[in-house]
C-alpha positions in Angstrom: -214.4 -53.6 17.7 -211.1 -55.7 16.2 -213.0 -56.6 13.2 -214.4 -53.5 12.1 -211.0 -51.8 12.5 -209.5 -54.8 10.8 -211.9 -54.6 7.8 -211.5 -50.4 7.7 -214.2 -49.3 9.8 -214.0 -46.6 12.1 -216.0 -46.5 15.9 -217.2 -43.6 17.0 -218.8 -40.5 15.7 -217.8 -38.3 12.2 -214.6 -36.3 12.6 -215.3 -32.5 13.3 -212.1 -31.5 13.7 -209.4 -30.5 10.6 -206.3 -28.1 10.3 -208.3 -25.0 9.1 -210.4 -25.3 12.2 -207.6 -25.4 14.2 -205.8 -22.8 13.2 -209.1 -20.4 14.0 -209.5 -22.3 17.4 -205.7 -21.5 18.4 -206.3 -17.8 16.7 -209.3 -17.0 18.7 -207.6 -18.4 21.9 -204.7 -16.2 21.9 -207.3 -13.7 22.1 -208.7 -15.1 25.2 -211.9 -15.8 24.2 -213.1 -19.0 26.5 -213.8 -22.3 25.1 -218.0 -21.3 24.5 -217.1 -18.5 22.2 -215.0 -20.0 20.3 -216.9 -22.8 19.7 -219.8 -20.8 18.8 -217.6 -19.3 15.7 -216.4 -22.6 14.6 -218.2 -24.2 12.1 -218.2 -27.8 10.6 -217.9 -27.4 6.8 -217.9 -31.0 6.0 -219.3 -34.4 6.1 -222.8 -35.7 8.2 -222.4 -32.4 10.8 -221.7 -29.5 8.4 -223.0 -26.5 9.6 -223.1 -27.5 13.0 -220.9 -26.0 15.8 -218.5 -28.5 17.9 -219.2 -28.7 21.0 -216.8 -26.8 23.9 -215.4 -30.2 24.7 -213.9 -30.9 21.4 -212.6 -27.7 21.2 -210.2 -28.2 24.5 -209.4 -31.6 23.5 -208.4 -30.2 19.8 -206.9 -27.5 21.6 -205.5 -29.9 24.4 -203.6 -32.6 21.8 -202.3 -29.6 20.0 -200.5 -28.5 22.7 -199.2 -31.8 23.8 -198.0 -32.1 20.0 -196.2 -29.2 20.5 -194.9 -29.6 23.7 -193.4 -32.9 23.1 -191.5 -32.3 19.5 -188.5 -30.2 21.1 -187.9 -33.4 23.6 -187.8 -35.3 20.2 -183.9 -35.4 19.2 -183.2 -36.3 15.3 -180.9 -38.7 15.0 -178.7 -38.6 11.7 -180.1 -41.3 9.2 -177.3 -44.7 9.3 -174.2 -44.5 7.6 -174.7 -40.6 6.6 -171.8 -39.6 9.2 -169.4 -41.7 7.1 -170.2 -40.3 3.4 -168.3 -36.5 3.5 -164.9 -38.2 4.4 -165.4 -41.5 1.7 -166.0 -38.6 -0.8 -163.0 -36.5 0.3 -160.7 -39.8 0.3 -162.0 -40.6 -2.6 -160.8 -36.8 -4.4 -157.3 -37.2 -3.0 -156.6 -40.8 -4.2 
Protein backbone atom coordinates (compact mmCIF):
# COMPACT_ATOMS: atom_id res chain seq x y z
CA UNK A 1 0.00 0.00 0.00
CA UNK A 2 3.20 2.55 0.70
CA UNK A 3 4.28 2.09 -2.79
CA UNK A 4 1.29 2.66 -4.68
CA UNK A 5 0.62 5.89 -2.73
CA UNK A 6 4.24 6.72 -3.14
CA UNK A 7 4.20 6.26 -6.93
CA UNK A 8 0.43 8.18 -7.09
CA UNK A 9 -1.86 5.46 -6.86
CA UNK A 10 -4.97 5.51 -5.02
CA UNK A 11 -6.54 2.19 -2.95
CA UNK A 12 -9.85 1.72 -2.88
CA UNK A 13 -12.89 2.23 -5.08
CA UNK A 14 -13.74 5.48 -7.65
CA UNK A 15 -14.78 8.61 -5.76
CA UNK A 16 -18.70 9.14 -5.88
CA UNK A 17 -18.83 11.92 -3.87
CA UNK A 18 -18.23 15.89 -5.20
CA UNK A 19 -19.50 19.39 -3.94
CA UNK A 20 -22.58 19.47 -6.26
CA UNK A 21 -23.70 16.18 -4.78
CA UNK A 22 -23.40 17.52 -1.59
CA UNK A 23 -25.03 20.35 -1.65
CA UNK A 24 -28.41 18.24 -2.93
CA UNK A 25 -27.62 15.58 -0.14
CA UNK A 26 -27.58 18.49 2.64
CA UNK A 27 -30.71 20.21 0.63
CA UNK A 28 -32.75 17.12 0.69
CA UNK A 29 -31.87 16.50 4.40
CA UNK A 30 -33.11 19.61 5.72
CA UNK A 31 -36.17 18.36 4.32
CA UNK A 32 -36.05 15.27 6.28
CA UNK A 33 -36.05 12.89 3.81
CA UNK A 34 -34.02 9.68 5.37
CA UNK A 35 -30.75 8.61 4.08
CA UNK A 36 -32.68 5.82 1.30
CA UNK A 37 -34.48 8.66 -0.43
CA UNK A 38 -31.98 10.69 -0.76
CA UNK A 39 -29.70 8.44 -2.13
CA UNK A 40 -32.19 7.24 -4.56
CA UNK A 41 -32.12 11.01 -6.06
CA UNK A 42 -28.48 11.24 -6.15
CA UNK A 43 -26.85 10.43 -9.12
CA UNK A 44 -23.10 9.76 -10.07
CA UNK A 45 -22.45 11.98 -13.20
CA UNK A 46 -18.86 11.06 -13.56
CA UNK A 47 -16.13 8.59 -13.91
CA UNK A 48 -16.42 4.37 -13.89
CA UNK A 49 -20.03 4.64 -11.74
CA UNK A 50 -21.89 7.36 -13.67
CA UNK A 51 -25.42 6.88 -13.56
CA UNK A 52 -25.35 4.85 -10.70
CA UNK A 53 -26.91 5.87 -7.26
CA UNK A 54 -24.48 5.93 -3.99
CA UNK A 55 -25.28 3.79 -1.78
CA UNK A 56 -27.09 5.06 1.79
CA UNK A 57 -23.76 4.54 3.50
CA UNK A 58 -21.83 7.01 1.55
CA UNK A 59 -24.43 9.33 1.82
CA UNK A 60 -24.19 9.58 5.91
CA UNK A 61 -20.59 9.40 5.83
CA UNK A 62 -20.57 12.46 3.09
CA UNK A 63 -23.12 13.86 5.18
CA UNK A 64 -21.33 12.72 8.50
CA UNK A 65 -17.60 14.55 7.50
CA UNK A 66 -19.50 17.46 6.41
CA UNK A 67 -20.79 18.06 9.55
CA UNK A 68 -17.66 17.37 11.47
CA UNK A 69 -16.02 19.99 8.91
CA UNK A 70 -18.40 22.30 10.02
CA UNK A 71 -18.46 21.71 13.54
CA UNK A 72 -14.85 22.01 14.06
CA UNK A 73 -13.90 25.41 11.96
CA UNK A 74 -15.48 27.84 14.80
CA UNK A 75 -13.04 25.96 17.39
CA UNK A 76 -10.30 26.92 14.78
CA UNK A 77 -8.89 30.50 16.01
CA UNK A 78 -6.88 32.55 13.11
CA UNK A 79 -3.90 33.68 14.32
CA UNK A 80 -2.60 36.99 12.73
CA UNK A 81 0.18 36.09 10.02
CA UNK A 82 4.05 36.96 11.88
CA UNK A 83 5.16 40.37 12.10
CA UNK A 84 1.70 41.89 10.70
CA UNK A 85 0.88 43.37 14.30
CA UNK A 86 4.09 45.44 13.98
CA UNK A 87 3.46 47.08 10.27
CA UNK A 88 0.48 50.01 11.10
CA UNK A 89 2.72 51.64 13.83
CA UNK A 90 6.41 51.27 11.49
CA UNK A 91 4.22 53.08 8.86
CA UNK A 92 2.73 55.75 11.24
CA UNK A 93 6.47 56.34 12.71
CA UNK A 94 7.56 56.33 9.66
CA UNK A 95 4.90 59.60 8.44
CA UNK A 96 5.84 61.61 11.51
CA UNK A 97 9.64 61.40 11.14
Amino acid sequence: MARCRAQGGTIGGAGVTDESKLSMALHLRNQEMSLRDIATRLVTTTGKKKGQHPSPATVKRMLREHDEQTAAKPLQRRLPRRGTESRPAARAFARTA
